[in-house]
C-alpha positions as CSV (number, residue, x, y, z in Angstrom):
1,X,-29.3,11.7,21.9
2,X,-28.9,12.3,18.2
3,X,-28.7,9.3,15.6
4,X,-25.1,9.9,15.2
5,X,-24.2,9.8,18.7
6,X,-25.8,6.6,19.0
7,X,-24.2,4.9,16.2
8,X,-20.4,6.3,17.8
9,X,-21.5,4.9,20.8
10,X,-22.4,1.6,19.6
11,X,-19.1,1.5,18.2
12,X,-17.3,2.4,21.8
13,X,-19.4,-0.5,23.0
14,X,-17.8,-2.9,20.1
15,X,-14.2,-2.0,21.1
16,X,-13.5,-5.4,23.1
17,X,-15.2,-7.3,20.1
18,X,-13.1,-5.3,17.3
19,X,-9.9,-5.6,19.5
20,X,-10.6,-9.4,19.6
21,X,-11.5,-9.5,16.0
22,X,-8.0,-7.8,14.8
23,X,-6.2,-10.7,17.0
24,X,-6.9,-12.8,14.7
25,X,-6.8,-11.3,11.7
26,X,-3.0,-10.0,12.6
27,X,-2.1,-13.5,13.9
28,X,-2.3,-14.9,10.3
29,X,1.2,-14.1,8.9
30,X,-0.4,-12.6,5.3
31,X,3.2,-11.5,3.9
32,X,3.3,-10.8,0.3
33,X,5.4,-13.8,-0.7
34,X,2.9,-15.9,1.3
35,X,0.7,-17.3,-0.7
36,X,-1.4,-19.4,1.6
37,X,-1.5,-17.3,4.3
38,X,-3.1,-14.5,1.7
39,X,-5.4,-16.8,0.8
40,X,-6.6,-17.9,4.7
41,X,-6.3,-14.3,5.4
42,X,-8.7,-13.2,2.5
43,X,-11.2,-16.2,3.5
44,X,-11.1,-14.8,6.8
45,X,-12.0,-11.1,6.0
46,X,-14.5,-12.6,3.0
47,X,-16.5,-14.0,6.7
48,X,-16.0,-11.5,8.4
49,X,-17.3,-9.1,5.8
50,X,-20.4,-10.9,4.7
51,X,-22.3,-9.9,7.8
52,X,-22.9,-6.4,5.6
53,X,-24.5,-8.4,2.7
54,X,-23.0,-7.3,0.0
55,X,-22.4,-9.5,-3.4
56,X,-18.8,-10.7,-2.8
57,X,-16.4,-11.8,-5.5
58,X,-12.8,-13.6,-5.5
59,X,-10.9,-12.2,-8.4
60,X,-7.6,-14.3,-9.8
61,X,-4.6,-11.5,-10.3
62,X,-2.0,-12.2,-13.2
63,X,1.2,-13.1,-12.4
64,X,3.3,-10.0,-11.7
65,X,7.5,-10.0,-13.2
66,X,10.4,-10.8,-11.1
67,X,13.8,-11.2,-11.6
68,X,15.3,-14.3,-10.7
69,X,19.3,-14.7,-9.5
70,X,20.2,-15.6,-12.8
71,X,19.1,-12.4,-13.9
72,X,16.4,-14.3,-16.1
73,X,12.4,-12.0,-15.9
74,X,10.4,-14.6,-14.7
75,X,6.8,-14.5,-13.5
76,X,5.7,-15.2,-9.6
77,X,1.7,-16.7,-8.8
78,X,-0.2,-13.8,-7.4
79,X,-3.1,-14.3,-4.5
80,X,-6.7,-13.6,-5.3
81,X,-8.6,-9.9,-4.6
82,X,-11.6,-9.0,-2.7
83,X,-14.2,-7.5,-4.3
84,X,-17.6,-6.6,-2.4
85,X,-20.3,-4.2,-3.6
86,X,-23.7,-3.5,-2.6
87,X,-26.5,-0.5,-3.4
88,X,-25.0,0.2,-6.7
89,X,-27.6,1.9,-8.5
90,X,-27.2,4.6,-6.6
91,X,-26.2,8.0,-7.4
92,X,-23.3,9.0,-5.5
93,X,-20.8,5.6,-5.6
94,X,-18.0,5.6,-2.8
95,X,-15.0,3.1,-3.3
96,X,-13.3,1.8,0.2
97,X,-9.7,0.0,-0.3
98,X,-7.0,-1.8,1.7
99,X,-4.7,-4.4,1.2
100,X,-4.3,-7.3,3.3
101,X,-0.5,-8.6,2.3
102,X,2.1,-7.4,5.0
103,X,5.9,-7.0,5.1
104,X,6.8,-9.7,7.3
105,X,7.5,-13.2,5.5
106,X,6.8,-16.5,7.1
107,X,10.9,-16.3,8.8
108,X,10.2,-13.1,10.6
109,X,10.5,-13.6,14.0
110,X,7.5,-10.9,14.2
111,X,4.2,-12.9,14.1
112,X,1.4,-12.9,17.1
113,X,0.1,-9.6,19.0
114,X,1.4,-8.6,22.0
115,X,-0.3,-6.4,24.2
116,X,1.9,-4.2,25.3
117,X,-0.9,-2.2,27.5
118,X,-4.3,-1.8,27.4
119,X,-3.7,1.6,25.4
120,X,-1.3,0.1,22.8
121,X,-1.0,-3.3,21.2
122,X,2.2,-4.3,19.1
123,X,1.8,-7.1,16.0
124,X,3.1,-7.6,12.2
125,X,0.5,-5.5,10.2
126,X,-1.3,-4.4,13.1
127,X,-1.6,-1.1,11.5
128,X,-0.5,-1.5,8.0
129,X,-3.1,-2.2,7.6
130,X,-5.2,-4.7,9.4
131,X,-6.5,-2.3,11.4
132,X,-7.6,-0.2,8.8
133,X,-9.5,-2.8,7.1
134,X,-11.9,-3.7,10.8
135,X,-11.9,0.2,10.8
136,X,-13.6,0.4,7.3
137,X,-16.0,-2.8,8.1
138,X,-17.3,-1.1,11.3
139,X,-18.0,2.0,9.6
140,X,-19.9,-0.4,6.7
141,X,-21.1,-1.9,9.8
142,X,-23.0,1.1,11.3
143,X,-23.6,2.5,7.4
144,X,-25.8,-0.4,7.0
145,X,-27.7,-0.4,10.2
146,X,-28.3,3.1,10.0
147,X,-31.8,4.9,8.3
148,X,-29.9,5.7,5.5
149,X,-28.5,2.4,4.2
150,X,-28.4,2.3,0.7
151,X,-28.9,6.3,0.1
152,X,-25.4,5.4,-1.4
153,X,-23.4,2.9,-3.3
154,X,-19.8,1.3,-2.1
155,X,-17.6,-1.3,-3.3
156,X,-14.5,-2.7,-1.2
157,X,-11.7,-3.7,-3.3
158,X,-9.5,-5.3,-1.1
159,X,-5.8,-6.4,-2.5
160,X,-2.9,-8.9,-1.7
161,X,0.2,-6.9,-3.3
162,X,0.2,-3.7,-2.0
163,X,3.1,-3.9,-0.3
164,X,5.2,-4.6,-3.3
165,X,3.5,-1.9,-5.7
166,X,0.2,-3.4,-6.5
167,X,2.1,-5.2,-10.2
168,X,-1.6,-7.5,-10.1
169,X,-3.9,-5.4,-8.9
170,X,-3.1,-2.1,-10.4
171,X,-5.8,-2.8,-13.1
172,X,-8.2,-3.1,-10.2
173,X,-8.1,0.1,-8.7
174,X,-7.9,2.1,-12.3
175,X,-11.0,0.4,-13.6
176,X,-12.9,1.1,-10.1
177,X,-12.0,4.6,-9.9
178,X,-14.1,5.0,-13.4
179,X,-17.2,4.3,-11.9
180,X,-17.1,6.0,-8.2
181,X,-17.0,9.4,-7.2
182,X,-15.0,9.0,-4.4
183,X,-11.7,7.2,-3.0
184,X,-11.8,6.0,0.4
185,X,-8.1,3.7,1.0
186,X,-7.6,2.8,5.3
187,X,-3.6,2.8,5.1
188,X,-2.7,4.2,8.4
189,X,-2.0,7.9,9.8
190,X,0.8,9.6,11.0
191,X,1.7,8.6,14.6
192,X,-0.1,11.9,16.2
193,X,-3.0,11.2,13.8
194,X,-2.4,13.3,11.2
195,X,-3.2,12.3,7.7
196,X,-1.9,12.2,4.1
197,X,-2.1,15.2,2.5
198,X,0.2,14.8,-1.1
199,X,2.1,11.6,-1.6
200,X,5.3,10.8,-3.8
201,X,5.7,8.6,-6.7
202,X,7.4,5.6,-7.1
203,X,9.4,3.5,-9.4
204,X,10.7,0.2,-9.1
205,X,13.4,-1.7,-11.0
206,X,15.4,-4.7,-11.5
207,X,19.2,-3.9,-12.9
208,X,21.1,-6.9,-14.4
209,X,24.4,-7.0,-15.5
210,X,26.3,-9.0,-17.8
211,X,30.3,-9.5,-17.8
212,X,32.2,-12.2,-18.8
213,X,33.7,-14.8,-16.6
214,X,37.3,-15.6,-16.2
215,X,40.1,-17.1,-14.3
216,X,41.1,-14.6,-11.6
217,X,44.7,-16.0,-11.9
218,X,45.4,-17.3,-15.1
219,X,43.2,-14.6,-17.3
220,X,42.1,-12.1,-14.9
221,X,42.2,-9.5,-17.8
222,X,40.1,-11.1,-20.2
223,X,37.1,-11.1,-18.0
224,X,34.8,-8.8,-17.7
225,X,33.5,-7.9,-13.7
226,X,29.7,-7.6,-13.4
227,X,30.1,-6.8,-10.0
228,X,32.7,-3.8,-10.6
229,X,30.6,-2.6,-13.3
230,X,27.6,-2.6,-11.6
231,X,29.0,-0.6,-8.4
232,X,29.7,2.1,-11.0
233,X,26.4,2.3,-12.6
234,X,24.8,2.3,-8.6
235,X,27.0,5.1,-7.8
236,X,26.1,7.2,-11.2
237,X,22.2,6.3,-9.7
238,X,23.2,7.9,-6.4
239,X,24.0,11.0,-8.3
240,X,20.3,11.1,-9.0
241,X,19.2,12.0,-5.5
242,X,18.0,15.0,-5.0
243,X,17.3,16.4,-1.8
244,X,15.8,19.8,-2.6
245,X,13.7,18.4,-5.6
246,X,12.4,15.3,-2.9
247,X,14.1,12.8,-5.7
248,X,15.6,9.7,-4.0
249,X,16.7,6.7,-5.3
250,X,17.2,3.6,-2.9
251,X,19.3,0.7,-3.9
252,X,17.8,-1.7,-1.7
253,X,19.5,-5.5,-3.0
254,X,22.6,-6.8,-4.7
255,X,23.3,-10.1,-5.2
256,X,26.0,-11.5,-7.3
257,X,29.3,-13.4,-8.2
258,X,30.6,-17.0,-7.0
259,X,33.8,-18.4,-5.9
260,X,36.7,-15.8,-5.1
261,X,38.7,-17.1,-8.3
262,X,36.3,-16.2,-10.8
263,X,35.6,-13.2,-12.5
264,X,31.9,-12.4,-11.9
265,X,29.8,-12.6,-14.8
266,X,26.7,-11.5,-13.6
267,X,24.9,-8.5,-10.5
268,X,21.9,-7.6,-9.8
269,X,20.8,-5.1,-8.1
270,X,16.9,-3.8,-7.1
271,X,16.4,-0.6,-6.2
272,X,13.5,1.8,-5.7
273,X,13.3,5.6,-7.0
274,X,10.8,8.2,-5.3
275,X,9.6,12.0,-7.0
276,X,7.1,14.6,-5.4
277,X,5.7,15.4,-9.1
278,X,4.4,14.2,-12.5
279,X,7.7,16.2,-14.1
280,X,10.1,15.0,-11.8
281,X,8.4,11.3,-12.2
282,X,8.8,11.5,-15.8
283,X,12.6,13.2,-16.0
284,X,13.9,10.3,-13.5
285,X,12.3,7.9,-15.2
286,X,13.6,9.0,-18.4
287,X,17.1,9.3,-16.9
288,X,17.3,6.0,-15.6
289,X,16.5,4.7,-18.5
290,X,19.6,6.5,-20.3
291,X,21.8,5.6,-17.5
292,X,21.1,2.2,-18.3
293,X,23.1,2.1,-21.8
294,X,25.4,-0.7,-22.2
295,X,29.2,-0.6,-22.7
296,X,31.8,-2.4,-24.6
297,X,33.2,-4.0,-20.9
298,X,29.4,-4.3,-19.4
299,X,25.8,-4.9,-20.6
300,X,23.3,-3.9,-19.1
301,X,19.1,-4.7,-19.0
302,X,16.6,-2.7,-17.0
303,X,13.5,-4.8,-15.8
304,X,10.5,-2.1,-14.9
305,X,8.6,-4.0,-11.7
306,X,6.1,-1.6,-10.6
307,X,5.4,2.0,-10.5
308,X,2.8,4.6,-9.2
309,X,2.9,8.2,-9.9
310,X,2.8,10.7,-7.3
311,X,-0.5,12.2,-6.1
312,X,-0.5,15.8,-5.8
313,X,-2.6,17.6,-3.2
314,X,-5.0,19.4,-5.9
315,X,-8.3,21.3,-5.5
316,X,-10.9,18.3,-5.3
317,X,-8.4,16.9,-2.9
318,X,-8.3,19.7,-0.7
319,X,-12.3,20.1,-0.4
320,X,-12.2,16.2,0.6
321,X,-10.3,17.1,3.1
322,X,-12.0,20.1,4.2
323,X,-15.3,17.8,4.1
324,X,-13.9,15.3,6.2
325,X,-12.6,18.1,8.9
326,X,-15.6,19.7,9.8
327,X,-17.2,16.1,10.5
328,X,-14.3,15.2,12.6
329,X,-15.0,18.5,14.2
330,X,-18.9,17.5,14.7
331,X,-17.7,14.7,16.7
332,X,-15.1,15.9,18.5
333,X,-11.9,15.1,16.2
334,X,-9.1,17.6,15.6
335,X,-7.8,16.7,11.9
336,X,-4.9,17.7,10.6
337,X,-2.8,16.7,7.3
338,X,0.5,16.7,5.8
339,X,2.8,15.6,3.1
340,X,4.3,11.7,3.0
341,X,7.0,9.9,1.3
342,X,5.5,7.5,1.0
343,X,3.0,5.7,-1.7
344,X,-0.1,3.2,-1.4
345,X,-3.3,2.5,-3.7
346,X,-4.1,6.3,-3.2
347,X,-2.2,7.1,-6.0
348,X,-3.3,4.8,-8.4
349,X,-6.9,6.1,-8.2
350,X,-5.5,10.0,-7.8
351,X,-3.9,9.4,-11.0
352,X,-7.1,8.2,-12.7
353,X,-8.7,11.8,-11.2
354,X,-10.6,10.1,-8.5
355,X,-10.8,12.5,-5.4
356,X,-9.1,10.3,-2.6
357,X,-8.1,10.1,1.2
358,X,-6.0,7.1,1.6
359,X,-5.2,7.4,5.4
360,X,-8.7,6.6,7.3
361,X,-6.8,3.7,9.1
362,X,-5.8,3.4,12.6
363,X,-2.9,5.7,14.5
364,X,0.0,3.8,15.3
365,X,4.2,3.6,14.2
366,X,6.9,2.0,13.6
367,X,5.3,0.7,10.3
368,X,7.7,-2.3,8.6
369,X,9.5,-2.7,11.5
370,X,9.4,-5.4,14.5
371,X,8.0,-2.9,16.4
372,X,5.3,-2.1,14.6
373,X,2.5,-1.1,16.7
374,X,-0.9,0.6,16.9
375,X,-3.3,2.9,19.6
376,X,-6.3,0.4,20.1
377,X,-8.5,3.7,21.1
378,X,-8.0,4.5,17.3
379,X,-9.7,1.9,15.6
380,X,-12.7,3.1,18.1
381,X,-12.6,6.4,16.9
382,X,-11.1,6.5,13.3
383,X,-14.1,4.0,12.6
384,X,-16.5,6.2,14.5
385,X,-14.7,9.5,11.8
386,X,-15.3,7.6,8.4
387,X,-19.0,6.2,10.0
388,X,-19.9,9.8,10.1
389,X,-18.6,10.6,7.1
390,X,-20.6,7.8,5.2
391,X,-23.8,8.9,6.9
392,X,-23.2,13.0,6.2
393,X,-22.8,11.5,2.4
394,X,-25.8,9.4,2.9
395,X,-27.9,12.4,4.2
396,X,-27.0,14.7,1.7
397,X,-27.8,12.1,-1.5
398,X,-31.2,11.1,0.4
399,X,-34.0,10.2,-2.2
């Protein structure tokens, strides 16, 4: 029996234990609004965690911009980071990331596991991404008990605000991606296990618009309709989509206006615009910006609220990737990848020029929906893939 077949099958051995351990962790509603279940979750996966024996640090976020429904930029409390490093005088330095904030507020009706067989459990961020993060502590897990424990460096950065663009933690991931050689994020794959190849950039924004208010009887005509006026400037921002160029733009809230008898003096609307490249990312953003000019009926301000640049599938990426395949193939892993709409923490350090894979997590689907759900054999063997992985790297920096 080889070394590396004993550590996968200590793993297999672990599953109940894991299983049992992710429970927990997905039974502590964690959305990003919720600031004290963030903070109980994070003290949770600080225990948990401190069984590798890292040095372990709690690191206060600022407060990230929001737009309130006066249309006034306030700022919102963030929840604390995770930060966790150990062997750090090494020579080859690996970063491991994942966020622990979900989608699913304290009102969802989605809150406790359910099994739904042995083979698949269903649960509010069973997959994205609490699963992900037990599948990166196993793999620490077996790193550390293994020969070659401390043959290489890794931090785990571990974030509450993912889920809404990372506005408090983006600082995080830039300044860690200077000082590793390698990106490691455990968002989840695609449903047949499949991984992110190239992801899209993102953009998000607050639009607020100004009117003037009026009698809808008496003066209808001298006021000014924020609501009518901002309909228009949504539908010149629909205009912007672009299906052959991958450009979308998703106006996901409005709010405004007040009794029926009043001319509305103020909308809002929130919407969120996505680019497959660095040009595209910079003409939309450049074109919202102009779309945003004010009139002599409506004014208009643009609040910027996060945004994360897409992450191309370049060179360094692709011999990652090619890395990562042949040790999935040494144990028994077909590994395939392709392109995704969507964006996580990957791109933040991609941008920085940090060679990343940023779908290590489990398989599962239905992501942001109440029927999320995820394969149990895959935090098995997806832990099992990125154990190897940290052991190959081990091997080849030994001494």
């Amino acid at each position: 029996m080889t070394p590396l077949k004993h550590y996968l099958d200590e793993i297999q051995r672990d599953k109940e234990k894991i299983l049992s351990q992710l429970k927990v962790w997905v039974n502590i509603n964690s959305g990003s609004e919720n600031l004290g279940g963030l903070a109980k979750m994070l003290q949770v996966v600080h225990k948990d965690f401190s069984i590798l024996g890292g040095k372990a640090e709690f690191i206060d976020l600022p407060p990230r911009k929001s737009v309130d429904a006066h249309g006034n930029l306030i700022e919102k409390p963030s929840a604390q980071a995770l930060r966790i490093k150990k062997h750090n005088n090494s020579r080859y330095n690996v970063l491991l990331g994942g966020h622990i904030d979900t989608v699913y507020s304290v009102k969802s009706k989605f809150q406790k596991v359910e099994k739904i067989s042995p083979e698949k459990w269903r649960g509010p961020g069973i997959t994205d991404m609490k699963g992900g993060i037990i599948v990166m502590l196993k793999a620490l897990e077996v790193l550390e008990k293994s020969s070659l424990a401390g043959q290489i460096g890794w931090e785990v950065l571990i974030n509450p605000d993912e889920e809404i663009g990372s506005p408090g933690s983006e600082h995080l991931f830039k300044e860690a991606a200077q000082r590793h050689d390698m990106g490691l994020i455990f968002e989840p794959s695609f449903s047949d296990g499949s991984l992110v190849s190239a992801r899209k950039g993102t953009l998000n924004y607050a639009v607020v618009a100004y009117g003037k208010s009026a009698h809808a009887g008496r003066d209808f005509y001298e006021g000014r309709n924020a609501i009518v006026g901002l309909a228009k400037w949504i539908i010149s921002a629909e205009r912007m989509n672009d299906k052959n160029r991958g450009i979308t733009v998703n106006v996901g809230q409005v709010e405004g206006g007040n009794a029926l008898n009043i001319v509305p003096d103020l909308a809002i609307c929130r919407l969120n615009l996505r680019m497959d490249t660095p040009q595209d990312f910079d003409d939309v953003k450049a074109q919202i910006h102009q779309l945003n000019s004010s009139n002599d009926e409506i004014r208009f301000v643009l609040h910027p609220l996060s945004e994360r640049g897409p992450k191309p599938f370049l060179e360094k990426e692709q011999k990652l990737f090619g890395e990562l395949k042949q040790t999935a193939q040494e144990i028994g892993i077909s590994l395939q990848w392709r392109p995704s709409g969507g964006v996580c923490d990957g791109n933040i350090l991609a941008a920085e020029g940090l060679p990343t894979i940023d779908t290590l997590g489990v398989i599962g689907g239905n992501i942001h929906t109440d029927e999320e759900y995820v394969l149990t054999n895959s935090l098995v063997e997806r832990a099992g893939l990125t154990a190897a992985f940290l052991l190959k790297l081990a091997g080849a920096h030994h001494g």
